[in-house]
C-alpha positions in Angstrom: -21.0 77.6 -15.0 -17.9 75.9 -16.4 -18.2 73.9 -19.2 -18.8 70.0 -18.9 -16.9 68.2 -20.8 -18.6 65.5 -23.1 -18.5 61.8 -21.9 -16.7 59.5 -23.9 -18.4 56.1 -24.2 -17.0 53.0 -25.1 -18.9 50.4 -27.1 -17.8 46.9 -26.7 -19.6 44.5 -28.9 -20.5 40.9 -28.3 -17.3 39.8 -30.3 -15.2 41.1 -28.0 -17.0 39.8 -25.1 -16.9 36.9 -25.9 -13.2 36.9 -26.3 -12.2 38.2 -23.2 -14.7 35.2 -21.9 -13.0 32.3 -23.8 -9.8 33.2 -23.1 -10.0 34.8 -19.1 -13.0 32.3 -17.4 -12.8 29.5 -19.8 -8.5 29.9 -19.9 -8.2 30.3 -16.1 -10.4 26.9 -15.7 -8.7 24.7 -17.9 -5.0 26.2 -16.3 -6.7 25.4 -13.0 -7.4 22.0 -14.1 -4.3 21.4 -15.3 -1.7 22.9 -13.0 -4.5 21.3 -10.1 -3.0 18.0 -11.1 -7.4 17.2 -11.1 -8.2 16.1 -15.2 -5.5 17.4 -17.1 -6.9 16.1 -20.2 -10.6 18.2 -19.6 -8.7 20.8 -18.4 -6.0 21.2 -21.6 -9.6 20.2 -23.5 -11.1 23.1 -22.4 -8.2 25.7 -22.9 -7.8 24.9 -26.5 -11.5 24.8 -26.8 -11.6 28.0 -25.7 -8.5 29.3 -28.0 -10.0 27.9 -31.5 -12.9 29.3 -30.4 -11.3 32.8 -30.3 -9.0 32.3 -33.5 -12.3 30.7 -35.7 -14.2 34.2 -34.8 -11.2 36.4 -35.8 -10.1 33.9 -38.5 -12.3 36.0 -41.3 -11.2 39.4 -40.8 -7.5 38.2 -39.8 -8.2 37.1 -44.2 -9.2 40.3 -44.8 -6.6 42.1 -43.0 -4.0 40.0 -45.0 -5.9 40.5 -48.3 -5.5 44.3 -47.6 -2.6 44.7 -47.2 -1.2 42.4 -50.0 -3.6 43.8 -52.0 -3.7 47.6 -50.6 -7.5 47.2 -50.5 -10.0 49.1 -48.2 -9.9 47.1 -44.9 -13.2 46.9 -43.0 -13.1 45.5 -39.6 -12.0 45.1 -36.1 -9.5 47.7 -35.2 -5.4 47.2 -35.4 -5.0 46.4 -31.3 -8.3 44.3 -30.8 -7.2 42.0 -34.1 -3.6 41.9 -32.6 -4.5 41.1 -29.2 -7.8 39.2 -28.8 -5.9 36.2 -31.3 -2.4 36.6 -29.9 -3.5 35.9 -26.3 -5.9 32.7 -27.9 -2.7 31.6 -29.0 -0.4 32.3 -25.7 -2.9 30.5 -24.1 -2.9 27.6 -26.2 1.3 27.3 -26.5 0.6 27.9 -22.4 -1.6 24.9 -22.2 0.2 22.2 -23.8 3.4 23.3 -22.0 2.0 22.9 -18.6 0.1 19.1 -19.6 3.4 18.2 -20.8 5.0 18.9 -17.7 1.7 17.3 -15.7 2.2 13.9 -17.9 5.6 13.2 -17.4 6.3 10.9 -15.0 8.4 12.0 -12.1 11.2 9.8 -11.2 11.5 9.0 -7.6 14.2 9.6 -5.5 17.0 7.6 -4.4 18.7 4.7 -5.4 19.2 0.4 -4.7 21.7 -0.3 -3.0 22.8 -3.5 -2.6 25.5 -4.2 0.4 26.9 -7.6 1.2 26.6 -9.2 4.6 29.0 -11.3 6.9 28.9 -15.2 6.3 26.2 -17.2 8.7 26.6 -21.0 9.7 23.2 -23.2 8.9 22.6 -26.2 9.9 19.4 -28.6 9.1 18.7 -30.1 11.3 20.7 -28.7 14.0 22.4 -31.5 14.8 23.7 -32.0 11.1 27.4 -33.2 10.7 28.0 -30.7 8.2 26.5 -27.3 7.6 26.7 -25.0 4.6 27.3 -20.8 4.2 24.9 -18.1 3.3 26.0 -14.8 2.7 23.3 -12.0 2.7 23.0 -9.4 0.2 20.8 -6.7 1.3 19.3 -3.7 0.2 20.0 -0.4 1.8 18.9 1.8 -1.0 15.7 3.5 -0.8 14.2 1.8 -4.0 13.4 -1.4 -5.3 16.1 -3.7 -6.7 14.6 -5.1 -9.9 15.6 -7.8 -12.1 18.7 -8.3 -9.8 21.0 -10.8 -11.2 23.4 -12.2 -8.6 26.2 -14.6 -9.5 28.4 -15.9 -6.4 31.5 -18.1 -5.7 33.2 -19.1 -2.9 36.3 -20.2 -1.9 37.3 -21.4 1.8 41.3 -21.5 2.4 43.6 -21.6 5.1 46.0 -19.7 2.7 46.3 -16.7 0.4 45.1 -17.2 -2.7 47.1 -15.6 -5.9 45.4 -12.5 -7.0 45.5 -13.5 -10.7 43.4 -16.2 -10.0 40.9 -14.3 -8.2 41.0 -11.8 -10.8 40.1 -14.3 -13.5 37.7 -16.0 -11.6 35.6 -12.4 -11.3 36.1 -11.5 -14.6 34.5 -14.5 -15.8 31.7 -14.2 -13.1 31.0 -11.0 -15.1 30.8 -12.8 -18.1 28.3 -15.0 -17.1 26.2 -12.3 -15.8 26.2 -10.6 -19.3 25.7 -13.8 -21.4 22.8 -14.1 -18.9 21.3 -10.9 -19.4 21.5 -11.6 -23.0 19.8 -14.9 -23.0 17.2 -13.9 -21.0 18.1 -16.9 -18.3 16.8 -17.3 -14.9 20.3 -18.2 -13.7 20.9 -16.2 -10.2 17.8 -13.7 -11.0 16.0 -12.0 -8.5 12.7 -10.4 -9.5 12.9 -7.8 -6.7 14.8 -7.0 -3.7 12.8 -4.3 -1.6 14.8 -1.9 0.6 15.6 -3.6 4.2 15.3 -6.8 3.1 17.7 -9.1 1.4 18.9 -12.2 -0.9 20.2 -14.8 0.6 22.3 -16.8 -1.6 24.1 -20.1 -0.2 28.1 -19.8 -0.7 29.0 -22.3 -3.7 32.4 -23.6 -4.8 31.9 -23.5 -8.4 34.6 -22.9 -11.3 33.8 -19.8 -13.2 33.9 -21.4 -16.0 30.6 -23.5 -15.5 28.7 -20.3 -14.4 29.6 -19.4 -17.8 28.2 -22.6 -19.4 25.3 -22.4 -17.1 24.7 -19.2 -18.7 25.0 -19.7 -22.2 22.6 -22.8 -21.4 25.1 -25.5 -21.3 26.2 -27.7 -18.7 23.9 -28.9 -15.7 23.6 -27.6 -12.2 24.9 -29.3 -9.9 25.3 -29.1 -5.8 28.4 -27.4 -5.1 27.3 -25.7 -1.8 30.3 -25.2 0.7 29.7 -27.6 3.6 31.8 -27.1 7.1 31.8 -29.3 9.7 31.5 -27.3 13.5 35.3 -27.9 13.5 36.2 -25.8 10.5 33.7 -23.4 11.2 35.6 -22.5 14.5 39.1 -22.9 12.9 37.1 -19.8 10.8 35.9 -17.8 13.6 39.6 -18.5 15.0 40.9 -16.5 11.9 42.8 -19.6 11.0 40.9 -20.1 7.9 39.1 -17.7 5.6 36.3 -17.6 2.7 36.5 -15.8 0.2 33.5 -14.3 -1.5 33.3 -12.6 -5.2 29.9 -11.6 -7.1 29.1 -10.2 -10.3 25.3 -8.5 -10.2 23.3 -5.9 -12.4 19.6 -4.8 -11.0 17.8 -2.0 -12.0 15.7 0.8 -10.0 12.5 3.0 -10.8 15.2 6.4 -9.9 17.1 5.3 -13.4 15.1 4.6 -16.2 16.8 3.5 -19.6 20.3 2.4 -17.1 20.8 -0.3 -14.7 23.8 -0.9 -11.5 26.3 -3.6 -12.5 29.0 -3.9 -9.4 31.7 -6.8 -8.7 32.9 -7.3 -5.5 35.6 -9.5 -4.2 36.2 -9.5 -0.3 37.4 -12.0 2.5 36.6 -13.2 5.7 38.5 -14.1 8.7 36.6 -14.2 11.6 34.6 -11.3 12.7 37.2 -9.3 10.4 36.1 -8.4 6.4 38.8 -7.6 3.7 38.3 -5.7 0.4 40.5 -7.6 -1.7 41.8 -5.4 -4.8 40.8 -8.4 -7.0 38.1 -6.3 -7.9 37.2 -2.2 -7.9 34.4 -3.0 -5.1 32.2 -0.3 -6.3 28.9 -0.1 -8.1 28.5 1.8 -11.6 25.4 3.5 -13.4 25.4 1.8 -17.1 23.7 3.9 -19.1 21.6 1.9 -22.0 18.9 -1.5 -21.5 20.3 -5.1 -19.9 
């Protein structure tokens, strides 16, 4: 009969059982916890719980190992691989852990943008039969997000001629002005809390000098009503083309997609009829300021 060969048995002892416990059922359900999105705090709770657990029961004989070799003593304990890799993975698993709740807390910013896209001048009149009626110009928000904190500051001017480009120019630079000295002060002057996407601000076209948006801004001067007001005569000598309103705004709102930066955008356009102009007055586009208001 040929000779059997002798069985080899392997003894695993309840240290090692219970590391291959803390760190493959209790690891796996605090990772599933955690990459679940479903108590990320119990979940990275229970994976460290788990990995301390592990290191505190190899934490005396990891001493001893270190004592024996600094101090080329007899060493006494688990063997080379199990005190390598029962720790090691307690500690991968801990490192593994805090990385994924780090990535589970951090907020993810939504998508998209505010955008806010000026509309064609409208004719009100209350009551209807009104001699006069004044302008609104609409200011809508095609963006996908919220406009917050929008801060609008708006002029008109209503001509039957060109008007200079320096003068335009000056006016909007001011208008920009005003809407920083604004933001610093922390006024209410032309503030919209929040615009939301398909819906608009409606601001009433004023004649104002630049100048007193400025004061107004800093908190001097007093408001006073300089609303455009048209009679149904000049409104047709407008829709004619034989007259046109100018419009120019400085604004800055913010949006949830851009945390820590805010839009700021001046625009300077003209109307004659049913046509609009971009007037080069101004760079007509909108720019991502990085920084707070």
């Amino acid at each position: 009969m040929p000779k059997q060969q002798p069985r080899r048995h392997v003894l695993l002892n309840a240290r090692v059982i219970a590391a291959l416990g803390l760190v493959g059922l209790g690891g796996t359900l605090g990772l599933t916890l955690l990459t679940a999105r479903i108590l990320p705090l119990v979940g990275f709770g229970i994976s460290t719980a788990c990995a301390a657990g592990v290191i505190w029961m190899y934490a005396p004989h990891l001493r001893h190992a270190y004592s024996a070799i600094g101090k080329r003593t007899p060493y006494r304990g688990p063997a080379p691989q199990e005190l390598l890799i029962a720790p090691g993975a307690a500690v991968v698993l801990l490192l593994l852990s805090g990385w994924v709740l780090s990535i589970v807390l951090m907020k993810e910013l939504p998508g998209g943008r505010a955008t806010l896209e000026p509309g064609v001048p409208t004719f009100v009149k209350i009551p209807p039969d009104a001699g006069k009626g004044f302008i609104n110009v609409q200011l809508a928000n095609t963006g996908q997000l919220d406009a917050q904190d929008a801060r609008i500051l708006m002029i008109g001017r209503v001509s039957s001629v060109d008007l200079p480009l320096a003068t335009l120019t000056k006016d909007l630079d001011v208008l920009a002005q005003a809407v920083e000295e604004a933001d610093k002060s922390k006024s209410l002057l032309g503030l919209h809390a929040q615009i939301r996407p398909n819906s608009a601000a409606v601001i009433t076209l004023e004649d104002v000098p630049a100048d007193q948006w400025l004061k107004l801004a800093s908190g001097l001067g007093s408001t006073t009503d300089s609303s455009i007001m048209l009679t149904d005569a000049q409104w047709t000598d407008f829709q004619r083309g034989q007259t046109a309103i100018y419009v120019m705004y400085a604004a800055r709102y913010s949006d949830e997609g851009h945390s820590g930066s805010y839009w700021s955008t001046q625009h300077c356009f003209f109307f004659r009829g049913a046509v609009t102009f971009r007037h080069n007055c101004a760079a007509n586009a909108v720019g991502l300021k990085a920084g707070s208001r």
